[in-house]
KEVEX-898524 format. One line per 8 residues: number of its first residue (from 1); their letters; for each residue x, y, z of N, C-alpha, C. Coordinates in Angstrom, 1 decimal, m for minus. Example, Ala and Ser with C-alpha at 12.3 -4.5 7.8 and 13.67 -1.06 7.14 Angstrom:
2
1> as> 13.2/m5.7/7.8/12.3/m4.5/7.8/13.2/m3.3/7.8 ~ 12.8/m2.2/7.1/13.7/m1.1/7.1/12.9/0.0/7.9
END
This chain:
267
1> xxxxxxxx> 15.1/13.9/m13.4/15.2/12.6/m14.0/16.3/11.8/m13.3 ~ 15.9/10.7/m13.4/17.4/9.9/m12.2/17.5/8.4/m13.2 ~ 18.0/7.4/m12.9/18.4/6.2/m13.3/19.0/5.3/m12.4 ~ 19.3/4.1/m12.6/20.0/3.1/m12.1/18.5/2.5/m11.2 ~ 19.3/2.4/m10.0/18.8/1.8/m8.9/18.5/2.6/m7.6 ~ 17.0/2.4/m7.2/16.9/3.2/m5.8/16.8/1.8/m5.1 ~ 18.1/2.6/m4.2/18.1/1.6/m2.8/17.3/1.5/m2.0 ~ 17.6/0.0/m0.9/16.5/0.1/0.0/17.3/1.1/1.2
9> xxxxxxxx> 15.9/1.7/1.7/16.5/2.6/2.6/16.3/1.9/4.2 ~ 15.1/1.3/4.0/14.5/0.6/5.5/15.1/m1.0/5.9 ~ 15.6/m1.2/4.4/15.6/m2.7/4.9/16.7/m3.0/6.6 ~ 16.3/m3.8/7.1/17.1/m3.6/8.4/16.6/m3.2/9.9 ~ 15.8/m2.7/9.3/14.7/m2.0/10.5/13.5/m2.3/10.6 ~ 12.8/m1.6/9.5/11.4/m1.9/8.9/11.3/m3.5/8.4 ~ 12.1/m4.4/7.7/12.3/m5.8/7.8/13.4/m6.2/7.3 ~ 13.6/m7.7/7.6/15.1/m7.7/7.7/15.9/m7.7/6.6
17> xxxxxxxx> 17.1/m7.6/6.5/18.0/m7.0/5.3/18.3/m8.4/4.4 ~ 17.6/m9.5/5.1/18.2/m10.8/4.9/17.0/m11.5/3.9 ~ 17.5/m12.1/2.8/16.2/m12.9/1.8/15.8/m13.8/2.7 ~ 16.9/m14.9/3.5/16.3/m15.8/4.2/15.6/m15.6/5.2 ~ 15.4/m14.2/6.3/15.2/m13.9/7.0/13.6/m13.2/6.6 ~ 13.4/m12.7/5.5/12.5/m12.1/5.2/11.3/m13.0/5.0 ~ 11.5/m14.3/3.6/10.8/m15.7/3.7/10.2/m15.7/4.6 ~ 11.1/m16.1/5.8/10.7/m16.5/7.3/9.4/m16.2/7.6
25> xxxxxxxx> 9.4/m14.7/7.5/8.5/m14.2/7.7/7.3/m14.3/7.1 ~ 7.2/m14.3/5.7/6.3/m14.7/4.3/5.7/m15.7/5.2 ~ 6.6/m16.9/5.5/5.9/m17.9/5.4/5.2/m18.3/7.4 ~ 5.7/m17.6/8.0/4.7/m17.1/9.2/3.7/m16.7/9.3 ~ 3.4/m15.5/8.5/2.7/m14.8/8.3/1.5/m16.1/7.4 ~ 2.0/m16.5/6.3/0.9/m17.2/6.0/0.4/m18.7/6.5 ~ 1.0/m19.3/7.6/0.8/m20.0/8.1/m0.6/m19.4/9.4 ~ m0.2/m18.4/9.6/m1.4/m17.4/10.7/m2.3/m17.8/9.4
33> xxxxxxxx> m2.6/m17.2/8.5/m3.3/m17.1/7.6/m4.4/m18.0/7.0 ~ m3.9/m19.2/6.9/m4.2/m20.3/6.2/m4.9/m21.5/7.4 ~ m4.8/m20.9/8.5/m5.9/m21.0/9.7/m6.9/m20.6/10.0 ~ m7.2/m19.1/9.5/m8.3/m18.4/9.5/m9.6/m19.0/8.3 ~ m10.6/m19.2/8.9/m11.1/m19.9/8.1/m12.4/m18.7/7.7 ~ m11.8/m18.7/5.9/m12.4/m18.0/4.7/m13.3/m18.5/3.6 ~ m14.4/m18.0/3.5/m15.5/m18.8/2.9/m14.5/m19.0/1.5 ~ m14.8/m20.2/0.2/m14.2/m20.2/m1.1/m14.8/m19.2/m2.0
41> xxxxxxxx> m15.8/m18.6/m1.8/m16.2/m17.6/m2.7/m14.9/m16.2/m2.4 ~ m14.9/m16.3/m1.1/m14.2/m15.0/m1.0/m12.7/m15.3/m1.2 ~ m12.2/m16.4/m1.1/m10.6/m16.6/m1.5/m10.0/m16.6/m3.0 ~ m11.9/m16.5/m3.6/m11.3/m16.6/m5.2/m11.5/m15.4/m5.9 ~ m11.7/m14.2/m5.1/m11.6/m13.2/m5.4/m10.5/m12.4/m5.5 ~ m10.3/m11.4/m7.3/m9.3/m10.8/m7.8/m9.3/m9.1/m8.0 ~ m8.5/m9.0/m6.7/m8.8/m7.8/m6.7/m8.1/m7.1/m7.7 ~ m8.6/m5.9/m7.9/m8.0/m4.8/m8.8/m7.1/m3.8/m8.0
49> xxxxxxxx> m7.2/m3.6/m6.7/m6.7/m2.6/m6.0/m6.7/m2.7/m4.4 ~ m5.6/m3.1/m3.6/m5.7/m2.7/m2.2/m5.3/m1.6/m1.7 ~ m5.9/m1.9/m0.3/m5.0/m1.2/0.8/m4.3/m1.6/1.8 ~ m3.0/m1.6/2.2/m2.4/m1.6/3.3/m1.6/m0.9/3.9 ~ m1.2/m1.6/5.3/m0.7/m0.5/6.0/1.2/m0.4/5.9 ~ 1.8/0.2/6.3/3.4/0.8/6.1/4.6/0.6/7.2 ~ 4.0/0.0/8.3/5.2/m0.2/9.3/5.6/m1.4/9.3 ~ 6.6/m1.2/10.4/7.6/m2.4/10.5/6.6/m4.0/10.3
57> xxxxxxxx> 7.4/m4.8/9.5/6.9/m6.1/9.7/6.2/m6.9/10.6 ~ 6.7/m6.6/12.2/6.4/m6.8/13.3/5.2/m6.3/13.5 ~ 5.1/m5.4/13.1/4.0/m4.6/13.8/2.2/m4.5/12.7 ~ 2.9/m4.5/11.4/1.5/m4.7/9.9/2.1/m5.6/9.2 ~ 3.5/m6.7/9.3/3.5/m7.4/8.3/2.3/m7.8/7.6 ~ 1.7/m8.9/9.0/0.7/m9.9/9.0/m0.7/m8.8/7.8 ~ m0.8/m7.9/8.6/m1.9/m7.4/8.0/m2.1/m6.9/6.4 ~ m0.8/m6.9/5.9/m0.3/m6.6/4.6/m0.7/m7.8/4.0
65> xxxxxxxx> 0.1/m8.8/4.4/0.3/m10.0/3.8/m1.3/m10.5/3.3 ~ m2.3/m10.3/4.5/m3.7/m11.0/4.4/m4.4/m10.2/2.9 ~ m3.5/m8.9/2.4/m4.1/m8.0/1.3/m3.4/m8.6/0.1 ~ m2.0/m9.2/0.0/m0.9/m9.4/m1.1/m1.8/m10.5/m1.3 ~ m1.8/m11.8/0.0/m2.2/m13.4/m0.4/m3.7/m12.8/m1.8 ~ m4.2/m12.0/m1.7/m5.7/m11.8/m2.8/m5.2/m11.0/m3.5 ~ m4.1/m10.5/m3.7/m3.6/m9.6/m5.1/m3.4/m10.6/m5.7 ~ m3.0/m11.9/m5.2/m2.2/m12.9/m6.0/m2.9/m14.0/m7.3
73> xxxxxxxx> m3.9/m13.4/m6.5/m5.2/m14.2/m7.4/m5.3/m13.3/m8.9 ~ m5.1/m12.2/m8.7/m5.1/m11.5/m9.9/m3.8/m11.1/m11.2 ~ m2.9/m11.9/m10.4/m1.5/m12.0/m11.8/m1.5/m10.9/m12.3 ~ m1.1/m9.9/m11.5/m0.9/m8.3/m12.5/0.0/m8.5/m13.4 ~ 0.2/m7.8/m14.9/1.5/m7.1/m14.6/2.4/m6.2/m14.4 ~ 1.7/m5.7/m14.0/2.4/m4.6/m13.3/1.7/m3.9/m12.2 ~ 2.4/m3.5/m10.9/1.9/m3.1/m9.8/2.0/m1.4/m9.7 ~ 1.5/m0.5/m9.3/1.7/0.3/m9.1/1.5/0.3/m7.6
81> xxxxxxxx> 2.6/1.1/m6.6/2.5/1.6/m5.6/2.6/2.9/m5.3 ~ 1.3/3.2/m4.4/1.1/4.8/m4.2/1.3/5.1/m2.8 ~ 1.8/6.1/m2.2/1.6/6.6/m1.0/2.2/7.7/m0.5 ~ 2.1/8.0/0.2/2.2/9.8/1.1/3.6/9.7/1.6 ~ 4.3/11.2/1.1/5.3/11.2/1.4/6.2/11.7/3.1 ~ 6.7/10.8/3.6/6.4/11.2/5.4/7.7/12.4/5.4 ~ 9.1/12.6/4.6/10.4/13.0/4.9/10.7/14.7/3.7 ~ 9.5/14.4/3.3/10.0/16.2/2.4/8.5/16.6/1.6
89> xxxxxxxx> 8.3/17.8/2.2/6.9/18.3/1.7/7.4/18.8/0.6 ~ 6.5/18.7/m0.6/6.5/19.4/m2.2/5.0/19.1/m2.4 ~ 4.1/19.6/m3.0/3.1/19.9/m3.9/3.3/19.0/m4.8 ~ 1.9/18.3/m5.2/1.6/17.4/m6.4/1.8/15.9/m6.1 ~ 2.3/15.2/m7.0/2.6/13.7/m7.3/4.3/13.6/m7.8 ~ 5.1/12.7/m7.3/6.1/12.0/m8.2/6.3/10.9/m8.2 ~ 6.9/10.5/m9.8/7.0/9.2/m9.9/8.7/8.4/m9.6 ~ 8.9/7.4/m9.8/10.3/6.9/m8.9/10.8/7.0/m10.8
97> xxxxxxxx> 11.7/7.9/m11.0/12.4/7.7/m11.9/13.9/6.7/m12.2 ~ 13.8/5.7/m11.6/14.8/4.4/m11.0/14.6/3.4/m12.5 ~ 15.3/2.7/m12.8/15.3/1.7/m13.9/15.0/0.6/m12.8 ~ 15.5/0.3/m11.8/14.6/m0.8/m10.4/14.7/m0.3/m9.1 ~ 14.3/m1.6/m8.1/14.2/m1.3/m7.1/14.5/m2.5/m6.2 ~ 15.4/m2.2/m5.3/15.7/m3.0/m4.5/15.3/m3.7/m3.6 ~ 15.7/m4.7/m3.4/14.8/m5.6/m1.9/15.5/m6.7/m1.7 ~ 15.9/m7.1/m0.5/16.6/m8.4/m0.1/17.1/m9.5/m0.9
105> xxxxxxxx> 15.7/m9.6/m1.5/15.6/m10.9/m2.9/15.3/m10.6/m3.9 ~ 16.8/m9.2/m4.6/16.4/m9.1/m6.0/15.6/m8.4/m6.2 ~ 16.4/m7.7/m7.1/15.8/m6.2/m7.8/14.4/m6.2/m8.2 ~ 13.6/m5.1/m8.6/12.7/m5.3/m9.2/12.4/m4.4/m10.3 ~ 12.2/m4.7/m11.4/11.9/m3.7/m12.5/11.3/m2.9/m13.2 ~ 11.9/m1.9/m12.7/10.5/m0.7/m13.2/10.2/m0.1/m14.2 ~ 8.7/m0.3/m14.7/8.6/m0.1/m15.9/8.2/1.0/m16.8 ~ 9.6/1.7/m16.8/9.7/3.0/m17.3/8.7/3.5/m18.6
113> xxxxxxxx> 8.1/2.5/m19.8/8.2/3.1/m20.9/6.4/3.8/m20.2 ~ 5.8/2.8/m19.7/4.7/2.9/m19.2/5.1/4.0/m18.2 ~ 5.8/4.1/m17.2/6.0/5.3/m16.4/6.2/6.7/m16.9 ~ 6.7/6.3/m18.1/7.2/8.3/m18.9/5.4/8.1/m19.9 ~ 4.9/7.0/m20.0/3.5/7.9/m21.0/2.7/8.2/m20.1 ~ 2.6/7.9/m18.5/1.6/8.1/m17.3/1.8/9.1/m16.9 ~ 3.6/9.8/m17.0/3.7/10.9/m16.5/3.6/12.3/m17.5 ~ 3.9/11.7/m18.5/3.3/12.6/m19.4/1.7/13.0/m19.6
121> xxxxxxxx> 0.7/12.1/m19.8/m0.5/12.4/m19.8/m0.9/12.7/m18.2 ~ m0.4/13.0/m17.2/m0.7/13.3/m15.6/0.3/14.2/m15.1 ~ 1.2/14.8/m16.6/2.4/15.7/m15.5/2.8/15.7/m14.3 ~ 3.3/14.4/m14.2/3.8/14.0/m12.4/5.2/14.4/m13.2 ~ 5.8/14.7/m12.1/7.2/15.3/m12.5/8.0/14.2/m11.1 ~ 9.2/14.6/m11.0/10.4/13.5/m9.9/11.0/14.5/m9.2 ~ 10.5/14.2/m7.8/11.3/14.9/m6.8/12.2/13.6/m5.8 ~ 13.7/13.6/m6.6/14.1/12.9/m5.9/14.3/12.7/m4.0
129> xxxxxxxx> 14.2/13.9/m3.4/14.2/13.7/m2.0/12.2/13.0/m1.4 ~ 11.5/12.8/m2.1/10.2/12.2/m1.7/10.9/10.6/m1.9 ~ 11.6/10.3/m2.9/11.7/8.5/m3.1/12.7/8.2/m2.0 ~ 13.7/9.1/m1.7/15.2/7.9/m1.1/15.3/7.4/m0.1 ~ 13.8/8.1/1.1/14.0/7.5/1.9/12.3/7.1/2.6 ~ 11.7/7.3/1.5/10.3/6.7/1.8/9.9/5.6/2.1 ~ 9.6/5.3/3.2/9.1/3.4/3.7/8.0/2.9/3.3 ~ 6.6/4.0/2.9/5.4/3.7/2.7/4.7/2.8/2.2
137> xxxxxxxx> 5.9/3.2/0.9/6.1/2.7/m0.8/7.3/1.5/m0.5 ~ 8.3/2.0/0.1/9.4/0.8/0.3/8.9/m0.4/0.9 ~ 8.2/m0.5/2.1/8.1/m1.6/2.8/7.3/m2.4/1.9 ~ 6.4/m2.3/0.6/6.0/m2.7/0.2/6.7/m4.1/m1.0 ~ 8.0/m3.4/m1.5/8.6/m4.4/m2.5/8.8/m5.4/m2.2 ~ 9.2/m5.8/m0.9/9.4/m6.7/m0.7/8.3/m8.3/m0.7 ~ 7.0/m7.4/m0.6/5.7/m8.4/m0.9/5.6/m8.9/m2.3 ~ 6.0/m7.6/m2.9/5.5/m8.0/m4.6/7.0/m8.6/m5.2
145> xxxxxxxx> 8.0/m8.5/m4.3/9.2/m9.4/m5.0/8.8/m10.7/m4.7 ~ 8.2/m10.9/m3.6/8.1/m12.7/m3.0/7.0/m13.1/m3.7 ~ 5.6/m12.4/m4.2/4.1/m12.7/m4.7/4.3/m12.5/m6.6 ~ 5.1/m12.0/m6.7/5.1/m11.5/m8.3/6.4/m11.2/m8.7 ~ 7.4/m12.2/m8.4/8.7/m12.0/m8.7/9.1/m12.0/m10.3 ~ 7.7/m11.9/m11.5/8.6/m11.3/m12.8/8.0/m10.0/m12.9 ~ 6.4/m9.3/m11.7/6.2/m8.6/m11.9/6.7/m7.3/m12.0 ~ 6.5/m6.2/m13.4/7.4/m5.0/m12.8/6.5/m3.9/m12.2
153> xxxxxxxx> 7.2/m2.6/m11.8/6.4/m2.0/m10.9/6.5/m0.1/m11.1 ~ 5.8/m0.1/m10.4/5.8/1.9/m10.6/5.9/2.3/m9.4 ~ 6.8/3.4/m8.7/6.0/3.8/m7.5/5.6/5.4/m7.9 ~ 4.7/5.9/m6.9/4.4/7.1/m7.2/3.6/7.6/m5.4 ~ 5.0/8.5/m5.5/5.1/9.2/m4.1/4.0/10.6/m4.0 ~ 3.0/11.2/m3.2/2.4/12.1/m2.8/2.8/13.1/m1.7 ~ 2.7/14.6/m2.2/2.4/15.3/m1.1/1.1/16.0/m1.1 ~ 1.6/17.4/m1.1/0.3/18.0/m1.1/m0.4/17.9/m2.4
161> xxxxxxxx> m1.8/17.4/m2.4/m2.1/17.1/m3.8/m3.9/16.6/m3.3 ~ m4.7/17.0/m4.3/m6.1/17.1/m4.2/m6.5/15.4/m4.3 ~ m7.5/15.1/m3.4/m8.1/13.8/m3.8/m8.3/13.6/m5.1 ~ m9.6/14.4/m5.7/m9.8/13.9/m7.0/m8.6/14.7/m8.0 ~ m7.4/15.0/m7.9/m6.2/14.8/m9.0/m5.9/13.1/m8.8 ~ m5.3/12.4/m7.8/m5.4/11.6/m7.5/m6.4/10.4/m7.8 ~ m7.4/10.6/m7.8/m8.1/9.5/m8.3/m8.4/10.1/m9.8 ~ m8.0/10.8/m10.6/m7.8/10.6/m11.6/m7.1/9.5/m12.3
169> xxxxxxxx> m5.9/9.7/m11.4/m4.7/8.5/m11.7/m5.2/7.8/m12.0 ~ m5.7/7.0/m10.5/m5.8/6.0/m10.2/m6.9/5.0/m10.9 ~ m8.0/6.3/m11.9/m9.2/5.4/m12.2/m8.6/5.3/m13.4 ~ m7.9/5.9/m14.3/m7.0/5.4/m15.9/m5.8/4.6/m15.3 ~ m5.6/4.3/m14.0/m4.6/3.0/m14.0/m5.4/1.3/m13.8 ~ m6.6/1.9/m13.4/m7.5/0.7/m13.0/m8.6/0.3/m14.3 ~ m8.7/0.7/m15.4/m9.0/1.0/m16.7/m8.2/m0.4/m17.2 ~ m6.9/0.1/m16.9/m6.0/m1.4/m17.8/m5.8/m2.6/m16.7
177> xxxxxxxx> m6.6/m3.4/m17.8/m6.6/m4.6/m16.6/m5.4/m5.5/m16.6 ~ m3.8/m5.1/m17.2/m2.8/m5.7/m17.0/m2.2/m4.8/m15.1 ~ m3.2/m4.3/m14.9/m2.5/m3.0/m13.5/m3.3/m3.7/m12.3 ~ m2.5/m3.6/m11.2/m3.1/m3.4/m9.8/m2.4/m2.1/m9.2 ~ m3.0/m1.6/m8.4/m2.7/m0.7/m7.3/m2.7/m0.8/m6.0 ~ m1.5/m0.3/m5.5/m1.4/m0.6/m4.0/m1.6/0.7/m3.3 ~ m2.5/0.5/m2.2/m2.7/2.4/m1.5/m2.1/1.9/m0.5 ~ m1.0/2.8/0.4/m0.2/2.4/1.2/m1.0/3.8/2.4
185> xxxxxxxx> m1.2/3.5/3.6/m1.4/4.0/4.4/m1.8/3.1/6.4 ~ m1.3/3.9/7.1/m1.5/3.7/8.4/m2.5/4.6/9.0 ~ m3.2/3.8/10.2/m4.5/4.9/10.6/m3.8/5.6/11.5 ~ m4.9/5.4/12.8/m4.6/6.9/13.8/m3.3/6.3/14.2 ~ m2.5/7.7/14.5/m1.4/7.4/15.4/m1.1/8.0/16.9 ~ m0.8/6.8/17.7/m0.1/7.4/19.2/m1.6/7.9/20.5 ~ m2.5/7.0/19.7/m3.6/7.1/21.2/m3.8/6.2/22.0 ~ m4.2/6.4/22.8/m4.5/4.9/24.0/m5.5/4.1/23.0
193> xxxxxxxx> m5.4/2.7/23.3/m5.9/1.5/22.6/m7.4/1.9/22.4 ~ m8.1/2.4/23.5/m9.2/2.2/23.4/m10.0/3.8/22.3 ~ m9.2/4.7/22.5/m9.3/5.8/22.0/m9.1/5.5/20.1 ~ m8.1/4.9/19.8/m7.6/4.2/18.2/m8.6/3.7/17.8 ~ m9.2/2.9/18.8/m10.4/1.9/17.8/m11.2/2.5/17.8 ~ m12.0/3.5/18.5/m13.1/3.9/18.4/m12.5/5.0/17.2 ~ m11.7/5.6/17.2/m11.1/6.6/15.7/m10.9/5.6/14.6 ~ m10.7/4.3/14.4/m10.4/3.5/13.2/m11.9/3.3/12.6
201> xxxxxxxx> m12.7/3.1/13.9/m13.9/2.4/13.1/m14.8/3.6/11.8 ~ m13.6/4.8/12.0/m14.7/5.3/11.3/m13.8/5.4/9.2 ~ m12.9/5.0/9.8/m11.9/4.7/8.9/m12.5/3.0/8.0 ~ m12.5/2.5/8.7/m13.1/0.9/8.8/m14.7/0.7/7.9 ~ m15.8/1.7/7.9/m16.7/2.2/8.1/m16.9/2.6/6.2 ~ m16.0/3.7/6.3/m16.0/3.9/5.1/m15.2/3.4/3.9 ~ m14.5/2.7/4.3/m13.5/1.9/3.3/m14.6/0.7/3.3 ~ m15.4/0.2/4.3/m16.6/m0.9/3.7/m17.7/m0.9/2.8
209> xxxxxxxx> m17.9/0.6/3.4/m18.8/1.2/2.7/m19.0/2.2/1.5 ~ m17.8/2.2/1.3/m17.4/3.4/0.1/m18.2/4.6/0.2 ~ m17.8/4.9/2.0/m18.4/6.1/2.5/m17.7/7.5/2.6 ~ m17.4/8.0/1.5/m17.0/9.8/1.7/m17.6/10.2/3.0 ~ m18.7/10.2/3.5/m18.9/11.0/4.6/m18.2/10.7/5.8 ~ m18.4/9.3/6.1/m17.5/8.6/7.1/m16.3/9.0/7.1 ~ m15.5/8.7/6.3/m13.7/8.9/5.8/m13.6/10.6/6.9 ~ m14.4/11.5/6.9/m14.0/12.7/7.1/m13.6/12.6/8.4
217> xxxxxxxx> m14.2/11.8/9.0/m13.6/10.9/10.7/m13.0/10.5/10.9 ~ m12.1/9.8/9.9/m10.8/8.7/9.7/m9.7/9.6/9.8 ~ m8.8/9.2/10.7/m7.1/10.3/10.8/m6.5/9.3/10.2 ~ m5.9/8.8/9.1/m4.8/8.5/8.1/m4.0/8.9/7.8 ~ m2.3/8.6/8.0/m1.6/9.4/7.2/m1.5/9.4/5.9 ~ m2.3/8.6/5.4/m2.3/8.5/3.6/m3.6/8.8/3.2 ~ m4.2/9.5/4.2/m6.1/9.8/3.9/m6.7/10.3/2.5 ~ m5.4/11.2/1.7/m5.9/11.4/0.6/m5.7/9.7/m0.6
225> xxxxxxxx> m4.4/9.1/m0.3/m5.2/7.8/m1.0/m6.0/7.2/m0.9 ~ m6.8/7.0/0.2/m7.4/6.1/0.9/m8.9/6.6/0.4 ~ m8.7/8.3/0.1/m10.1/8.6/m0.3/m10.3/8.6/m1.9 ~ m9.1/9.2/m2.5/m8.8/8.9/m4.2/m9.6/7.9/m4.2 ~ m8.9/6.1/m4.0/m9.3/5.1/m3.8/m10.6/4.8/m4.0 ~ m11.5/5.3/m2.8/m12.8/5.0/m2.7/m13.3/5.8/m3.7 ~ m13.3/6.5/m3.9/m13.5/7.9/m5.3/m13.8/7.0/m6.1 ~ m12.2/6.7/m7.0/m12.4/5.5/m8.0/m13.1/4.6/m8.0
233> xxxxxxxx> m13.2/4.3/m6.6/m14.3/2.6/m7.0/m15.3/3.0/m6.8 ~ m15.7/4.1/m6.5/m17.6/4.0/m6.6/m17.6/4.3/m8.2 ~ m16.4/5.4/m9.2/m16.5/5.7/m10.2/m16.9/4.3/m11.1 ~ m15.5/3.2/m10.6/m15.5/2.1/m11.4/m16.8/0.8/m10.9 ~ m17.6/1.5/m10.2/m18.2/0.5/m9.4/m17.6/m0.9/m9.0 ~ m16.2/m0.6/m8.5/m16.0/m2.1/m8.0/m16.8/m1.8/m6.1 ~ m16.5/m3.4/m5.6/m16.8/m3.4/m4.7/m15.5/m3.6/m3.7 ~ m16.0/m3.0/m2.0/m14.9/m3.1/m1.2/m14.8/m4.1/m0.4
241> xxxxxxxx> m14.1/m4.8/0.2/m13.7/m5.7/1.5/m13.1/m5.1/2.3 ~ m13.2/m5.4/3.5/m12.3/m5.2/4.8/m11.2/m6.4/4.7 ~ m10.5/m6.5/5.1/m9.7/m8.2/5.8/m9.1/m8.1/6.5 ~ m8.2/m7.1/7.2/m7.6/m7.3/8.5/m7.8/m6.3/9.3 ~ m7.4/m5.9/10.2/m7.4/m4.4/11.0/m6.7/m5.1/12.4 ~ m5.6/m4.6/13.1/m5.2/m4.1/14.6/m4.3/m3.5/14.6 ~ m3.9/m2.8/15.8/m3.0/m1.8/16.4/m1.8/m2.8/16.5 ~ m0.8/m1.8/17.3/0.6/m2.2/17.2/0.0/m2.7/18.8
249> xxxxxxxx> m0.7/m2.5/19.3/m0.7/m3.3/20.7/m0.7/m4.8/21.1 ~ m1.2/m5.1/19.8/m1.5/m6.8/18.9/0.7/m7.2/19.3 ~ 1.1/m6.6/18.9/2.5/m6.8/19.2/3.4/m6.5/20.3 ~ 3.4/m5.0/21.2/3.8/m4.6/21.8/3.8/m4.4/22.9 ~ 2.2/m4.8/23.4/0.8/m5.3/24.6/1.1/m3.8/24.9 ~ 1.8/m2.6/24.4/1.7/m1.2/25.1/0.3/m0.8/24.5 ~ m0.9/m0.4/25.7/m2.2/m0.1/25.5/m2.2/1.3/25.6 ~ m0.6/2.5/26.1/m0.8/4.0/25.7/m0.8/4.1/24.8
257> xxxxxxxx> m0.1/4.2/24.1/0.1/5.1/22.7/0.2/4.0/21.2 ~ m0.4/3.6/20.3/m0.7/3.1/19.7/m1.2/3.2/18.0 ~ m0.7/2.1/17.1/m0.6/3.1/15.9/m1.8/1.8/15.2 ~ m2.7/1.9/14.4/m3.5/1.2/13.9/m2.9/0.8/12.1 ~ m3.6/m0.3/11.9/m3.0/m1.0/10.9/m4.8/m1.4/9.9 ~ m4.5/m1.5/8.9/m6.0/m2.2/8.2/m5.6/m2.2/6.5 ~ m6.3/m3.1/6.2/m6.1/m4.0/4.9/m7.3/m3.9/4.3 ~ m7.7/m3.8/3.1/m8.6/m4.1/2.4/m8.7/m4.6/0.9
265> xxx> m9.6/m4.8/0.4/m9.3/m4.7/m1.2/m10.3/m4.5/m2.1 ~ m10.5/m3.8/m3.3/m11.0/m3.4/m4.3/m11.5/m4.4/m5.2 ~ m12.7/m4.8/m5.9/m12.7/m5.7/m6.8/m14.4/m5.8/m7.8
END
């Protein structure tokens, strides 16, 4: 059990340490955005649950952001963020036992009373070395501080742990319609450009399709969220969207080795 405050561990790297600096970016990112031209049926759509990807700003801001701008439609209160732990293998699920969470612009509040009856009825227990220096889940706050700044939030870190324990969760978190869920995950990593996309599409494929068979194709580092996820929503019959997808080549024009990015949402 822990308390206080978990720091940011990424900010600085992953994106910048600065509120004003960060904005900047908010508001880049939706300026790309707000050019892309999106039919009004589909802009008024409230999702229950995305996906996005976990790297540097540079590299998936944009692609995040295209997932947050339509969480926004749905006024959670409260966010839950899920994702795979990259820095210490343990067995199971943990939750951030933190009273907040840090970000450039202002803490964010986590809402414990709801976090100890989730972890009680789901026996997720707290392995502090999965939270202190996870980016998955971190690069995330900073969206939901700028899009839902009284919203409070949960995180809940994965290692080794069964799809369907996981979409257990996730289908009694999507039950209460005060909840959204965020699945945090990146696709293939470190192949030539042309080799990624032909490995994404099958990633791409079944997140449209709410295809278990597909998915078995898809290399994700968060693959078990990404299939919980789809699990859940065929359970809850929502339906899926694509909205963004590119590689880091989109930024770095390096066409060797290359890490894929993709956005979707639940609804």
């Amino acid at each position: 059990m822990s308390s206080g405050i978990r720091k940011a561990a990424v900010a600085g790297s992953f994106y910048p340490d600065s509120c004003r600096e960060l904005k900047a970016y908010f508001q880049e990112f939706n300026r790309a955005f707000d050019k892309i031209s999106i039919k009004k049926e589909i802009l008024s759509i409230r999702p229950k649950a995305i996906i996005v990807p976990h790297a540097g700003y540079i590299y998936s801001g944009f692609t995040a952001n295209f997932a947050y701008r339509f969480l926004k439609n749905a006024k959670p209160k409260r966010i839950i963020v899920i994702g795979p732990s990259h820095h210490h293998y343990f067995k199971g699920i943990s939750a951030s036992y933190f009273e907040s969470y840090e970000t450039p612009c202002g803490n964010i509040e986590i809402d414990s009373p709801y976090l100890f009856a989730l972890a009680k009825k789901f026996n997720i227990g707290f392995e502090a070395k999965a939270h202190e220096k996870e980016h998955s889940t971190e690069v995330q706050m900073p969206f939901i501080k700028y899009y839902f700044p009284r919203t409070k939030v949960i995180e809940l870190v994965y290692g080794d742990i069964s799809a369907l324990k996981l979409t257990q969760i996730i289908t009694a978190l999507l039950h209460n319609p005060d909840n959204a869920v965020v699945i945090s995950s990146d696709l293939s990593h470190f192949y030539p450009l042309k080799k990624a996309e032909a490995m994404d599409k099958h990633c791409l494929r079944a997140v449209a399709n709410l295809d278990l068979n597909e998915l078995k194709h898809c290399e994700a580092c968060g693959i078990t969220g990404i299939e919980a996820m789809l699990l859940a929503a065929k359970r809850l019959n929502l339906s899926s969207k694509l909205l963004d997808y590119r590689t880091s080549e989109k930024s770095t024009h390096d066409k060797r080795s290359v890490v894929g990015y993709m956005s979707a949402m639940f609804y």
